[in-house]
Backbone as ProteinMPNN parsed JSONL, in Angstrom:
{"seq_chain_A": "XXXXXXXXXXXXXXXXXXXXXXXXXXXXXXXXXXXXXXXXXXXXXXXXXXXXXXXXXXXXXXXXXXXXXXXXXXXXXX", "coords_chain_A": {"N_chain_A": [[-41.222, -27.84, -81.708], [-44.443, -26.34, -82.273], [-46.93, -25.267, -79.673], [-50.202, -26.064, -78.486], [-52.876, -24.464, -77.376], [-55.89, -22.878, -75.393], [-57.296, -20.051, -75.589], [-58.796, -19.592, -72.939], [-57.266, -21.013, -71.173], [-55.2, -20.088, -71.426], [-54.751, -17.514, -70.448], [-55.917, -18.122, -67.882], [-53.504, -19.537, -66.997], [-51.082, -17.432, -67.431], [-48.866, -16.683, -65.958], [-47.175, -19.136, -66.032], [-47.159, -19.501, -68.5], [-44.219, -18.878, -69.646], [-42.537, -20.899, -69.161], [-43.699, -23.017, -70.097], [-43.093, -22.076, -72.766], [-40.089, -22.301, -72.959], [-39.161, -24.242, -73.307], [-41.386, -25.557, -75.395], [-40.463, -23.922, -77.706], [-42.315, -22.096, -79.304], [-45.651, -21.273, -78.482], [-48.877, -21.643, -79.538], [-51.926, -20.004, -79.672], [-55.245, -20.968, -79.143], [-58.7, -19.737, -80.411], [-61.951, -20.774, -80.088], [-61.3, -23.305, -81.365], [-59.159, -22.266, -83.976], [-56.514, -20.679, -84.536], [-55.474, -17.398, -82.946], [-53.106, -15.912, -82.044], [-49.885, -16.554, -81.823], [-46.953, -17.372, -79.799], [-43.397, -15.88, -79.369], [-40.085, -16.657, -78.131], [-38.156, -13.871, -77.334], [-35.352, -14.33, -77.786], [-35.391, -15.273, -80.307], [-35.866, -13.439, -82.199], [-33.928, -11.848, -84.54], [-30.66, -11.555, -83.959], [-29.527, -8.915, -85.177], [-31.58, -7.218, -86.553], [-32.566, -4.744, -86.008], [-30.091, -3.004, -87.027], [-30.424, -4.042, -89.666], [-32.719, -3.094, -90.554], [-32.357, -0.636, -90.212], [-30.563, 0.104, -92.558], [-31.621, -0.079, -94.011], [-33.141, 1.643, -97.299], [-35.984, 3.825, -96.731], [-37.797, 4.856, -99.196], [-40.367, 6.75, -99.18], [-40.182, 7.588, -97.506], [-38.898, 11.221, -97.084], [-35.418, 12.175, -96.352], [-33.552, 13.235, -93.74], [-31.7, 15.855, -94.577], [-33.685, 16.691, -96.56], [-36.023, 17.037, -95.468], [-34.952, 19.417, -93.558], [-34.573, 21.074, -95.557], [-37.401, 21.548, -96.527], [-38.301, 22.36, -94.054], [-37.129, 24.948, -93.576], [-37.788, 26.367, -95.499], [-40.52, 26.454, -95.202], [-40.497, 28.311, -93.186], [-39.277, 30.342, -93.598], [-36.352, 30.715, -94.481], [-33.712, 31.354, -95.666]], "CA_chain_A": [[-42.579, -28.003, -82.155], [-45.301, -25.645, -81.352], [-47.485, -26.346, -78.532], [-51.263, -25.006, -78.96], [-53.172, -23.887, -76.103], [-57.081, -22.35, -75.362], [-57.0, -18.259, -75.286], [-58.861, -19.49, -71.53], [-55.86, -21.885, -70.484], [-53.524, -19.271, -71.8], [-55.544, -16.313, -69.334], [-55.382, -18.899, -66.361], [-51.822, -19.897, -67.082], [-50.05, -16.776, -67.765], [-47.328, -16.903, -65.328], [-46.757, -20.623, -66.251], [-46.94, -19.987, -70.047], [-42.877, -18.28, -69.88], [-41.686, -22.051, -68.722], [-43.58, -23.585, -71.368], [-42.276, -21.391, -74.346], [-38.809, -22.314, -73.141], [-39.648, -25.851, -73.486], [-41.781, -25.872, -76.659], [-40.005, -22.877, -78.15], [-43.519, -21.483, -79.662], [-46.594, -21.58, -78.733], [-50.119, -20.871, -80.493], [-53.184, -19.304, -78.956], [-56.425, -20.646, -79.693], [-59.847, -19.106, -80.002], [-63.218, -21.655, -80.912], [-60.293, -23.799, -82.742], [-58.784, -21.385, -84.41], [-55.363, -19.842, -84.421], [-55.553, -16.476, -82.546], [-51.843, -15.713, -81.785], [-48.654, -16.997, -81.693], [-45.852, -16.261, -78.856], [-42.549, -16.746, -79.449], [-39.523, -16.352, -77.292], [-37.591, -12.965, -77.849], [-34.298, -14.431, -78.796], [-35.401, -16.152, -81.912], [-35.385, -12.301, -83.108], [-32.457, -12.156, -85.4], [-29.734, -9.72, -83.431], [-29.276, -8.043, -86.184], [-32.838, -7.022, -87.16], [-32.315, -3.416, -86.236], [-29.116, -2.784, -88.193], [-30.775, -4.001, -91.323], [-34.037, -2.033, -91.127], [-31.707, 0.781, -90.064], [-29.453, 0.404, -92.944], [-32.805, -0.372, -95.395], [-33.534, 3.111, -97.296], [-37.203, 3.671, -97.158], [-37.869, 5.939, -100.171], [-41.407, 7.214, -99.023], [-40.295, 8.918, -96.298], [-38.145, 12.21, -96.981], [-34.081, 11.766, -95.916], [-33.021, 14.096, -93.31], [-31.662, 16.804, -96.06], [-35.273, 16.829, -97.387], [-37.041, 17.573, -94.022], [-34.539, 20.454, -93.245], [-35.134, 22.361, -96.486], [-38.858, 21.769, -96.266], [-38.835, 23.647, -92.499], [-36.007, 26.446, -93.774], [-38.445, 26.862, -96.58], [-41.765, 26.515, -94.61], [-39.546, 29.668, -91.684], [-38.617, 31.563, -95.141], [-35.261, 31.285, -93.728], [-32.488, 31.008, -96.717]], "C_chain_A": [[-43.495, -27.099, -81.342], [-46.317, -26.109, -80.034], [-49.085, -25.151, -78.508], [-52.016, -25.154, -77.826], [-54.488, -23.101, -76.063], [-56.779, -21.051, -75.082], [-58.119, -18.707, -73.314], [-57.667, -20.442, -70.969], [-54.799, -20.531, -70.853], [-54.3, -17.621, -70.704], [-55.232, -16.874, -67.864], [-54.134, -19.25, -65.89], [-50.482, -19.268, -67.003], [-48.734, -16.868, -67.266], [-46.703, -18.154, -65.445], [-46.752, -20.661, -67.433], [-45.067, -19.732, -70.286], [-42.29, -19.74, -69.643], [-41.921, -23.34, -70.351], [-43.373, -23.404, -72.347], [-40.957, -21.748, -74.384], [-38.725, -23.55, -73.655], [-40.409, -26.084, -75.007], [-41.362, -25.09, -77.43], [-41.143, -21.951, -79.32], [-44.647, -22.049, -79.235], [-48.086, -20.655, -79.38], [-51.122, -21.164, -79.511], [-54.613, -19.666, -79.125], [-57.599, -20.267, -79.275], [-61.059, -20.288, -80.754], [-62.245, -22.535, -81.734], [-59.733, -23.556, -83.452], [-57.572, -20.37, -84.164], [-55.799, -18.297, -84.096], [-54.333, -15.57, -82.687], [-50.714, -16.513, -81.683], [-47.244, -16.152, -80.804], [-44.657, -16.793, -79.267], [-41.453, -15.67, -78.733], [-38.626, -15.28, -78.049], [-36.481, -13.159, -78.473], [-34.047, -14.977, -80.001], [-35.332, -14.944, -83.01], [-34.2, -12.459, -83.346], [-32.182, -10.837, -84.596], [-29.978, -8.721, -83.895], [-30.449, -7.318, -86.907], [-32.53, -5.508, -87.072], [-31.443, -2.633, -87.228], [-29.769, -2.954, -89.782], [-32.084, -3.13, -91.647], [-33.431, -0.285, -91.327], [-31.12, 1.405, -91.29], [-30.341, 0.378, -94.856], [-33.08, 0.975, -95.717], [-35.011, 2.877, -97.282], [-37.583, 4.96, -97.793], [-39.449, 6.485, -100.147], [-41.578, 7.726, -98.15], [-38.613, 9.976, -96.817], [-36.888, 11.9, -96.058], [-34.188, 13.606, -94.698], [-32.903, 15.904, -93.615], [-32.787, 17.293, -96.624], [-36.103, 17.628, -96.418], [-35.794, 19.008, -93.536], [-34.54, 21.517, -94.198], [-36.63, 22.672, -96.639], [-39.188, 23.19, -95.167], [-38.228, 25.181, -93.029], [-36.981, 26.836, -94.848], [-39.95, 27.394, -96.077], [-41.662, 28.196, -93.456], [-39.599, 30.754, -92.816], [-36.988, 31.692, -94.752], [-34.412, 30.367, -95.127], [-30.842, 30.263, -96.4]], "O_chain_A": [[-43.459, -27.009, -80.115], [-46.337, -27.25, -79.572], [-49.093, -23.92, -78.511], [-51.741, -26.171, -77.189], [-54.36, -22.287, -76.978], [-55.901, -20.884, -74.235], [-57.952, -17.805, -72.493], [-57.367, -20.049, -69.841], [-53.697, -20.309, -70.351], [-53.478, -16.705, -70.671], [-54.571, -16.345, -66.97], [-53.739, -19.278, -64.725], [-49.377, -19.748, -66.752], [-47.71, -17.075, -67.917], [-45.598, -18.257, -64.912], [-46.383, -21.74, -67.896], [-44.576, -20.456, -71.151], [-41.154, -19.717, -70.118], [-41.198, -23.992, -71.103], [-43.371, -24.344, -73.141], [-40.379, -21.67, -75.468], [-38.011, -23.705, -74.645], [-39.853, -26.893, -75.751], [-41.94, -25.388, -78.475], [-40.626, -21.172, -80.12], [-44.832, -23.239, -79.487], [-48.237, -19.451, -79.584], [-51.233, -22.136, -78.764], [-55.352, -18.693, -79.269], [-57.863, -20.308, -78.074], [-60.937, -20.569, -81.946], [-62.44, -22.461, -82.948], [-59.401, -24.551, -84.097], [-57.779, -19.299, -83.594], [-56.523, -17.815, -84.968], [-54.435, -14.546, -83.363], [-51.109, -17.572, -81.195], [-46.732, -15.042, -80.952], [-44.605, -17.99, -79.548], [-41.591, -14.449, -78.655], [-38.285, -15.533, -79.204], [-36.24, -12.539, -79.509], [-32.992, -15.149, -80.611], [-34.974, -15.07, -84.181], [-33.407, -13.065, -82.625], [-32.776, -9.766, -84.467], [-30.506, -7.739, -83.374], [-30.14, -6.789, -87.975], [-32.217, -4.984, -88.142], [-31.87, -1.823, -88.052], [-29.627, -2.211, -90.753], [-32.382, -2.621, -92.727], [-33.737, 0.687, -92.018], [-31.02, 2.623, -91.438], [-30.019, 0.603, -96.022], [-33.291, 1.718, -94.758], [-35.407, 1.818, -97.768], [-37.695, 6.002, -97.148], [-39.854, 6.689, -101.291], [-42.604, 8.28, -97.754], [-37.489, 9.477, -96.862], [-37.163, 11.374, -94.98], [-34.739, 14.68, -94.943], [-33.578, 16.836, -93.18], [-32.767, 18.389, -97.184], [-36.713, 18.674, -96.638], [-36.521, 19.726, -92.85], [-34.513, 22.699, -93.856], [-37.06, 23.808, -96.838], [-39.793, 24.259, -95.243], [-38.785, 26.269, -92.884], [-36.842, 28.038, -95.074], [-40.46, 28.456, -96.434], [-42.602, 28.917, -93.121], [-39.99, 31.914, -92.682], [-36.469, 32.808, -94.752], [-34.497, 29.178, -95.437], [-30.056, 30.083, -97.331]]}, "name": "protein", "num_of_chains": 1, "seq": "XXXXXXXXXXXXXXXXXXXXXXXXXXXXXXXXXXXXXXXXXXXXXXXXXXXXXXXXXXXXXXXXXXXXXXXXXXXXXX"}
């Protein structure tokens, strides 16, 4: 369960917030009452997150192949 917290308790606290994230395994940031941020502990990243963005095509950026005939074309070099 999250555990919610003043953006000034979370300024005064810092070095004591890493004990309580292990313990509440998220907590939220607030500002005037109001959700600011949310921390959460690094290993709740999925392992595998890199591999799949890696392995995701993203078709709005030019492949490899694309960007080396651009430059050989941009050089004049055949």
């Amino acid at each position: 369960m999250a555990r919610y917290i003043s953006a000034k308790e979370f300024r005064q606290r810092f070095a004591d917030i890493v004990e309580d994230l292990k313990r509440a395994g998220e907590i939220v940031v607030l500002k005037r009452s109001k959700p600011l941020f949310k921390i959460l502990p690094f290993e709740e990243i999925p392992s595998d997150l890199l591999d799949r963005v890696s392995s995701t095509p993203d078709s709005s950026q030019p492949d490899l192949q694309e960007i080396s005939r651009i430059v050989h074309e941009v050089r004049g070099v055949q």
